[in-house]
C-alpha positions in Angstrom: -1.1 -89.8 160.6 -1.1 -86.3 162.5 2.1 -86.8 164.2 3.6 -87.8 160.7 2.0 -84.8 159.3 3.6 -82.6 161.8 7.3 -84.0 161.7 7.0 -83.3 157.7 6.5 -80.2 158.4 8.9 -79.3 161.0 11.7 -81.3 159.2 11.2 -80.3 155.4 9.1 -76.6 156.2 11.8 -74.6 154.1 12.2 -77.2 151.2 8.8 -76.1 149.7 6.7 -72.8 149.6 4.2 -71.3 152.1 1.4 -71.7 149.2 2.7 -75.2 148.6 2.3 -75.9 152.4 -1.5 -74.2 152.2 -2.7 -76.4 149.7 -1.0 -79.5 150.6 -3.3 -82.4 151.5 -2.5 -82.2 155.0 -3.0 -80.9 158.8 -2.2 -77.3 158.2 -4.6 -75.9 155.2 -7.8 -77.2 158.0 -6.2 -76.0 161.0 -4.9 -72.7 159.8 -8.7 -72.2 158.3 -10.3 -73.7 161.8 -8.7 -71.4 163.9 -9.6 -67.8 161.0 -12.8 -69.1 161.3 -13.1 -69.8 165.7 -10.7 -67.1 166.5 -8.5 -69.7 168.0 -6.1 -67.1 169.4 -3.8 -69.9 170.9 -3.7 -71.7 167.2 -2.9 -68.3 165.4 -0.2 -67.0 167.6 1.6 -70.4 167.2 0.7 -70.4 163.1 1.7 -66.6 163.2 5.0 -67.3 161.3 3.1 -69.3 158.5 0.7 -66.7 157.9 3.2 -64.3 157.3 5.2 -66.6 155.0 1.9 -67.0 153.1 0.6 -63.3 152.6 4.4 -62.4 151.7 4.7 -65.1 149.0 1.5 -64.1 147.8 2.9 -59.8 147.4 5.5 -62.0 145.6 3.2 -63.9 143.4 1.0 -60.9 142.9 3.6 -58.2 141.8 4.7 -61.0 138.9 1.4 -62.6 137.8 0.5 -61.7 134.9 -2.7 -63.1 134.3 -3.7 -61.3 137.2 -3.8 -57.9 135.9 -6.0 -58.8 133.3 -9.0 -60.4 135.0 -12.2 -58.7 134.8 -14.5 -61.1 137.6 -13.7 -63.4 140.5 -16.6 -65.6 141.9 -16.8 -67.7 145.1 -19.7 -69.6 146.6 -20.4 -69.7 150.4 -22.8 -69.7 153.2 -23.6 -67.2 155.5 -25.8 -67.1 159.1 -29.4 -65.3 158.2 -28.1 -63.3 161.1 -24.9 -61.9 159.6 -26.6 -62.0 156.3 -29.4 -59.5 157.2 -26.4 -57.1 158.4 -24.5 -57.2 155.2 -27.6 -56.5 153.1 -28.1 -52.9 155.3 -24.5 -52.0 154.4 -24.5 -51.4 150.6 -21.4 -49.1 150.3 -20.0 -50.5 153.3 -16.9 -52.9 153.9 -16.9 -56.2 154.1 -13.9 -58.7 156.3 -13.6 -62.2 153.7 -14.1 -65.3 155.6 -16.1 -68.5 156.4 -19.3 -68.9 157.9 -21.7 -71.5 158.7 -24.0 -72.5 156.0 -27.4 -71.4 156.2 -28.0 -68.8 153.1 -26.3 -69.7 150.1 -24.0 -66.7 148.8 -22.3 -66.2 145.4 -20.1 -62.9 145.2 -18.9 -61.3 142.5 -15.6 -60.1 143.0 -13.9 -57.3 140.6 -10.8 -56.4 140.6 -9.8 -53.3 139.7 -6.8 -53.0 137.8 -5.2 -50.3 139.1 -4.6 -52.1 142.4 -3.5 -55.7 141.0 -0.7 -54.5 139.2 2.4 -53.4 140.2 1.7 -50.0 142.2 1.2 -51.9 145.5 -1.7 -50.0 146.6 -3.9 -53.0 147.1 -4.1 -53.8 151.2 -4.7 -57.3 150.7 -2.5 -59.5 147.8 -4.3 -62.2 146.0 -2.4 -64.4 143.6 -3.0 -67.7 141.1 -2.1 -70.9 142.6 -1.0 -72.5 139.4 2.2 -74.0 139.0 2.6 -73.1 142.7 0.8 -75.0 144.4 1.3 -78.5 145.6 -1.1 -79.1 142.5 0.3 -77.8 139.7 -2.8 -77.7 137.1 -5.1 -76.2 140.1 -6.7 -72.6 139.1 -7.6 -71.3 142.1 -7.3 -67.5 143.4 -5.8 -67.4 146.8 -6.8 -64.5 148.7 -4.6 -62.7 151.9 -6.3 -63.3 155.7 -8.8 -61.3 155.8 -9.2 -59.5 152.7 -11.7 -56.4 153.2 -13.9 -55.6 150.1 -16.5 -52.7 149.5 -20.2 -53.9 149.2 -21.3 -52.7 145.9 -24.9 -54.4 145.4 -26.9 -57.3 146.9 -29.5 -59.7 144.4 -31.4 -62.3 145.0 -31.0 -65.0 142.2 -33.6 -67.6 144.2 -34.9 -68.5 147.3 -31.9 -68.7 149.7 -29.6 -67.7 146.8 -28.2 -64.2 146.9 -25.5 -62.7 144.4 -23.4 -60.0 146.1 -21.3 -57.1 144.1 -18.3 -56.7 146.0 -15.1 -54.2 144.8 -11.6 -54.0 146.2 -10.1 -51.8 148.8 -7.0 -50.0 148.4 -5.0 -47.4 150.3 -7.2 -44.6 148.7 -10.3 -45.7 150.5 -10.8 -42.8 152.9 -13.4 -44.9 155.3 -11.0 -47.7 155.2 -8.0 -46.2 156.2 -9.6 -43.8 159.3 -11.0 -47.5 160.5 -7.7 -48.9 160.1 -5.8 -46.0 161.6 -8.4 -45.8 164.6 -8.2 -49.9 165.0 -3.9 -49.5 165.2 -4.4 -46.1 168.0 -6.5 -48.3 170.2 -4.0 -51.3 169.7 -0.7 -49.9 169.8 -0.5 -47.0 172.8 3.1 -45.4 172.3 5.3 -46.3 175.8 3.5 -49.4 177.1 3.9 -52.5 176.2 3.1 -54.0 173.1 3.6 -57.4 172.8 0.0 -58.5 173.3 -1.4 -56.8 170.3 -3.6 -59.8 169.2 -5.0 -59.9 173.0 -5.8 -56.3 172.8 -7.6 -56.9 169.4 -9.7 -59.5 171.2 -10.5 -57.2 174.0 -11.2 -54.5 171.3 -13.6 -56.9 170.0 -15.3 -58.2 172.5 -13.8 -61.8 172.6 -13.1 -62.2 176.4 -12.2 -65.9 176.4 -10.0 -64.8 173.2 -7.9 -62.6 175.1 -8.2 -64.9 178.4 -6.3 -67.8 175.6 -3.8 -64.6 174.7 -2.4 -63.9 178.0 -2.6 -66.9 179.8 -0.3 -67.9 176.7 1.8 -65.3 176.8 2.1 -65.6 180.9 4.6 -68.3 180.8 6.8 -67.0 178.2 8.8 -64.3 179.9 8.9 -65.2 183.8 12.2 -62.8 184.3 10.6 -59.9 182.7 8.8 -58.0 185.5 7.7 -55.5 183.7 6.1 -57.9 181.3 4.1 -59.8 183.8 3.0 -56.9 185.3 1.1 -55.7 182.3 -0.2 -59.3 181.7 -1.9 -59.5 184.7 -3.0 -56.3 184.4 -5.1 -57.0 181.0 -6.1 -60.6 182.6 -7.6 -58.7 185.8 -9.1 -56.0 182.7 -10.5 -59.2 180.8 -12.1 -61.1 183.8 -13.5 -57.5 184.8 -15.0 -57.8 181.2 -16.7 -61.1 182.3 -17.8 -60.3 185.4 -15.7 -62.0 187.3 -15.0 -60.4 189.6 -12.9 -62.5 192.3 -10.6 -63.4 189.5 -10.2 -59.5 188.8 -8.9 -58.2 191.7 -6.4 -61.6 191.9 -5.0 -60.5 188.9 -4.6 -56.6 189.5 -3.2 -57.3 192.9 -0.6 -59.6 191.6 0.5 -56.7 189.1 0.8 -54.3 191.5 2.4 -56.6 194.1 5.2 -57.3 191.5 5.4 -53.8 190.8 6.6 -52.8 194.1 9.3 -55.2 193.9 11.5 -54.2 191.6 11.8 -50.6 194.0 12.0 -48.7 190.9 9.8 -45.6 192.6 9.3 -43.5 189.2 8.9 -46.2 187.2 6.9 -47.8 190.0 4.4 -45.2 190.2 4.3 -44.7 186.5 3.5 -48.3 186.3 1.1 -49.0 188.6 -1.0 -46.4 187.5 -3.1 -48.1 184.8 -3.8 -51.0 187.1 -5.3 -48.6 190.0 -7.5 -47.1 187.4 -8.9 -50.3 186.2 -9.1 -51.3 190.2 -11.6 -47.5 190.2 -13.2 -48.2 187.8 -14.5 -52.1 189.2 -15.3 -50.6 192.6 -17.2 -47.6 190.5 -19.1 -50.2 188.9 -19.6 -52.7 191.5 -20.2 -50.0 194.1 -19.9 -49.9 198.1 -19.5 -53.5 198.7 -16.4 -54.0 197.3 -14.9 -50.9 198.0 -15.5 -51.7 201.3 -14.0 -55.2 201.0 -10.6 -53.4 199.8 -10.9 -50.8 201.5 -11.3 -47.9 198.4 -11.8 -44.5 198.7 -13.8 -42.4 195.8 -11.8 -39.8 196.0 -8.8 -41.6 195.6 -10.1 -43.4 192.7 -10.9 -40.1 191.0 -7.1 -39.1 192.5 -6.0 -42.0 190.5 -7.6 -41.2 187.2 -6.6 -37.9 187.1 -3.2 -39.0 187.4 -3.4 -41.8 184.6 -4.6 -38.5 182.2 -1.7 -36.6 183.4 0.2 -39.9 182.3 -1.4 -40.2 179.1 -1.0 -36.7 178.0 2.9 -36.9 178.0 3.1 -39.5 175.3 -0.4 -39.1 173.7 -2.1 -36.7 171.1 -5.0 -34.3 173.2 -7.6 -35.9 170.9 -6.5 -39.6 171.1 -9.3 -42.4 171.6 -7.4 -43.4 174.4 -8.0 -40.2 176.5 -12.0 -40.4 176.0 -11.7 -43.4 177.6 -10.1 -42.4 180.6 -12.3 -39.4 181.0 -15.5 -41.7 180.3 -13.7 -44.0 183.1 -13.3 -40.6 185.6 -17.1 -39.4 184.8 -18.2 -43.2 185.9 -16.7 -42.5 189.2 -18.0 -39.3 189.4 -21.0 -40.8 189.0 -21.0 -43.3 191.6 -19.7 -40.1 193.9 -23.3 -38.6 193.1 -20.9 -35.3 191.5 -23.2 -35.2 188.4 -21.7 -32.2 186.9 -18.3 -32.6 187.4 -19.3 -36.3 185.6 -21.1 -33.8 182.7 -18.2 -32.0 182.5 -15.7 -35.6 181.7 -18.5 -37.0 179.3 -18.6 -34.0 177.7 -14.6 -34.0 177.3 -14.5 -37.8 176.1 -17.2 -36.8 173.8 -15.2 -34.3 171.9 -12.2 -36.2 171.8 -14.4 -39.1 170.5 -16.1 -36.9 168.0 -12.5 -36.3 166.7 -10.9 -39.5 167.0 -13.7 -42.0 165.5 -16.1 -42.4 163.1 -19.9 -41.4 162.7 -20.9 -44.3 163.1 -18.7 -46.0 166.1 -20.5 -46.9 169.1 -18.6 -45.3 171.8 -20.2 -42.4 170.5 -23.5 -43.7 171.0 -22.5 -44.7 174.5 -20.7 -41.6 175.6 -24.1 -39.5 174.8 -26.3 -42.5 177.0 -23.8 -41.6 179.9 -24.6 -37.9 179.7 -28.2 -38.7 179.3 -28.3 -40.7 182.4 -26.0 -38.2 184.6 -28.4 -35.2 183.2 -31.6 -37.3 184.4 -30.3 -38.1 187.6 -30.6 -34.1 187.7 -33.6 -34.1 186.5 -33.0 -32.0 183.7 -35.3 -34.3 181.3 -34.8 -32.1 178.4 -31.1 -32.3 178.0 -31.4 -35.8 178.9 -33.9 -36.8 175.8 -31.2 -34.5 173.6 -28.9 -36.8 174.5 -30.0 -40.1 174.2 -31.8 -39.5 171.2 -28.5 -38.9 169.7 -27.4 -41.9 171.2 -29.9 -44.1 169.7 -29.3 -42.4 166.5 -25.9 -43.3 166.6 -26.7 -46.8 167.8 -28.5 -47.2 165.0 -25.4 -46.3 162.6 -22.9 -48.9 164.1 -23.1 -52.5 162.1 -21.9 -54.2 165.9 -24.2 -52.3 168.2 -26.1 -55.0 169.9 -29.7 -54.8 169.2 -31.6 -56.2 172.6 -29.4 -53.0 173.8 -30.7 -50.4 171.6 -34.0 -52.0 172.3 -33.8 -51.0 175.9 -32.1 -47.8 174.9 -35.3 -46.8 173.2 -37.8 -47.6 175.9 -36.0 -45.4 178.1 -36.2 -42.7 175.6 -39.7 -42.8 175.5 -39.4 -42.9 179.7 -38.0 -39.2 179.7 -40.7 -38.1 176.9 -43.1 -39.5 179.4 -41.7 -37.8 182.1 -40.9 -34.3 180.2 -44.5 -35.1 179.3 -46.1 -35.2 183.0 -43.6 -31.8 184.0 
């Protein structure tokens, strides 16, 4: 039945519409909503072309519907983890990303449109449309939503035990939070002057879904075996992901292929220009996994911090002064200063990726929280306890803000807090 399903829909695809496809009885409507739901990144880079079909036709469907501009409430019922649950009810006010979950509290939202972004000013970020008399069902009245649709929070009730009614309102291109969170998500994804094919790995990355962005690349690894340039950067962000997982071994394989192909093509410029990156990624695991495997490879610190300084130098040609992507370099270069035992010249990069940071993201994002840890551990390393509790108080009080900090985190966050009140205490 599944290999019947599938020649359908390679032989007769353009005979019928994306939305007829979606709501066909068939393969596609449960794998499409499997893999939104897993983060299959290997399922969505291959369905990529139909979920573009399907949020086009539904701009199309949306800009000539009718009955669409004059609805005053959408509902849907779903289920949501206690977990997840408890974090939406703290962000009243806040955005929320539409999509399933497993049951385990029962939720009915509310959904209002408002009219001035479901008609036909195009404002609205995310198209919904009617499915009747497009869909493969003609008399079916549902409301088809884009991927990912992102609402604002509006209210939470409780209707019964493990029954909650949520009050959710529309985003559009005049939603000031929205757009700085979209603009700061496309700066850390797109990097002008690198590569940018991989834009769904470095999402993962961004998010923190390793074996994501290991499924990413090691898909996209076969695709272009001619390009050097190509598989240079792949291996590059598979040696950054396994770094991400600890694995060490697997790491250094990957960064030592990329700069082994590197120096083959004998380009010297573009060689150095590069290789670069992957020798600040290389710093940055011996910073963190310290003399044992520097001395396996052979690493110098001060050619690490050589090498970091360089990548900024590199950055700053193509790159605003205040972009994300420069805190993270100079968070990368204070790490190694770090490890070199240089505290203040460590201070002295926090201090620089904070202010970048402090201009780049919002309140509430939890590099900020981390950048002021770092300079709370370098300034107790100097024993200067009082600048130290400045600092990780505002960490924790940033960590507090951010919806994804992790909790067990901030829990240890806070016990060392109350370490340098202790200490500050006994001075």
């Amino acid at each position: 039945m599944q290999s019947e399903n599938l020649r359908s829909f390679r032989n007769t695809y353009k005979q019928h519409s994306s939305v007829w496809w979606y709501t066909k009885e068939s393969f596609l409507y449960s794998a499409v909503n499997k893999a939104l739901r897993t983060q299959d990144m290997t399922m969505l880079i291959a369905m990529g072309f139909f979920i573009r079909d399907l949020h086009l036709q539904l701009i199309e469907l949306q800009e000539t519907d009718i009955e669409n501009q004059s609805l005053s409430m959408l509902y849907r019922g779903q289920g949501m983890t206690m977990k997840d649950f408890e974090r939406l009810h703290q962000q009243i006010d806040g955005l929320i990303s539409a999509r399933d979950n497993p049951l385990h509290v029962g939720i009915f939202f509310c959904i209002r449109p408002n009219a001035a972004i479901t008609t036909h000013d195009k404002k609205s970020l995310s198209p919904f449309a009617s499915l009747r008399n497009v869909s493969c069902y003609p008399n079916e009245n549902e409301i088809l939503f884009s991927m990912h649709t992102i609402f604002r929070i509006k209210n939470v009730h409780e209707i019964d035990e493990r029954l909650w009614q949520i009050d959710l309102d529309f985003t559009n291109d005049q939603d000031q939070q929205l757009n700085i969170l979209l603009e700061q998500l496309r700066s850390e994804i797109y990097v002008p002057g690198v590569f940018n094919v991989d834009k769904v790995g470095k999402l993962c990355l961004k998010m923190g879904d390793y074996d994501g962005a290991l499924e990413v690349y090691n898909t996209l690894l076969p695709m272009f075996p001619e390009n050097l340039v190509f598989l240079c950067y792949v291996h590059n962000h598979l040696g950054l992901t396994y770094q991400h997982l600890d694995q060490i071994d697997q790491a250094l394989m990957h960064y030592e292929k990329s700069i082994e192909i590197r120096r083959s093509w004998g380009d010297e410029e573009n060689n150095d220009r590069y290789s670069l990156v992957t020798y600040a990624n290389l710093s940055t695991l011996y910073a963190e996994k310290g003399d044992l495997v520097r001395a396996r490879l052979n690493c110098k610190l001060e050619e690490s911090i050589e090498t970091y300084r360089k990548v900024i130098a590199l950055r700053l040609e193509y790159l605003p002064s205040n972009h994300p992507e420069l805190s993270c370099e100079y968070s990368n270069l204070a790490v190694v200063y770090s490890e070199n035992k240089d505290y203040l010249s460590a201070i002295e990069c926090f201090h620089r990726a904070l202010d970048i940071a402090e201009k780049s993201l919002p309140d509430n994002h939890e590099r900020l929280a981390t950048i002021h840890f770092n300079i709370n551990v370098a300034n107790e390393d100097l024993a200067n306890y009082e600048e130290a509790l400045k600092h990780i108080t505002k960490a924790v009080d940033k960590a507090r803000l951010s919806p994804t900090f992790d909790q067990e985190n901030l829990n240890r966050w806070i016990q060392s807090m109350q370490q340098i009140e202790e200490k500050i205490d006994a001075h």
